[in-house]
N, C-alpha and C positions, 0 to 999 in steps of 0.2 A: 504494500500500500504506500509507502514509505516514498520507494521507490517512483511509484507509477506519479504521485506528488509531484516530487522532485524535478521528475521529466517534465512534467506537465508547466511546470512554474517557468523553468529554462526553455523551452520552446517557444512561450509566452515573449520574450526575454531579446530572442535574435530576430534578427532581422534578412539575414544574408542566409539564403538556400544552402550555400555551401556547409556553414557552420550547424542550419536542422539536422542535416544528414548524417555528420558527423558525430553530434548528436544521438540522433536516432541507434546509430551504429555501435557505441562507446553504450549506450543503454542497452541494446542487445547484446552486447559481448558480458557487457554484469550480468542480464538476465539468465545466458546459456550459462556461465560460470554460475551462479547461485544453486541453478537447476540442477547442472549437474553434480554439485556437491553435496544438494540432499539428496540425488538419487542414491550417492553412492553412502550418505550415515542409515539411508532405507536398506543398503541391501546389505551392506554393514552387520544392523539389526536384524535382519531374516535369516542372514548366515549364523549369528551368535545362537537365534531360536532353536534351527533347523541342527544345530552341532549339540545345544545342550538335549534338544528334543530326540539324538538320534542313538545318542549314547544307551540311555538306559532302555531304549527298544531292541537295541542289538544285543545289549545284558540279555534281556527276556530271553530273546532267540535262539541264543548259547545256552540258556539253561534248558531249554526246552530241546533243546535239541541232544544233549550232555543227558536230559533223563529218557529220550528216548532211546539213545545208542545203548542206558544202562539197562533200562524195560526190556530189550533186544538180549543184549548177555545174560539177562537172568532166565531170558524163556529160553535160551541154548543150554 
């Protein structure tokens, strides 16, 4: 919001085409930089999720799998 302000005020401001643009441009370079830095504390976050959430499903899987190989040896 901050942002979109700011541009707003400064467009306001010039007069010479050359300098909007410049403008414009210098705002779009914050915008994709901003963007993409939360995309990546986003994926960041889904990674930390998807790592703590993967561990103790893989535990399960091991053990279940560890009483099945033994369920196996005792019916041999």
């Amino acid at each position: 919001m901050q942002t979109n302000l700011r541009a707003t005020q400064e467009l306001f401001r010039l007069a010479n085409p050359v300098a909007v643009v410049e403008l414009q441009q210098r705002f779009a370079r914050e915008y994709m930089d901003t963007m993409m830095q939360n995309t990546v504390t986003l994926l960041r976050a889904v990674r930390r999720t998807a790592d703590e959430t993967l561990r103790p499903l893989e535990a399960q899987v091991g053990q279940r799998q560890q009483a099945r190989q033994g369920y196996r040896s005792a019916a041999e």
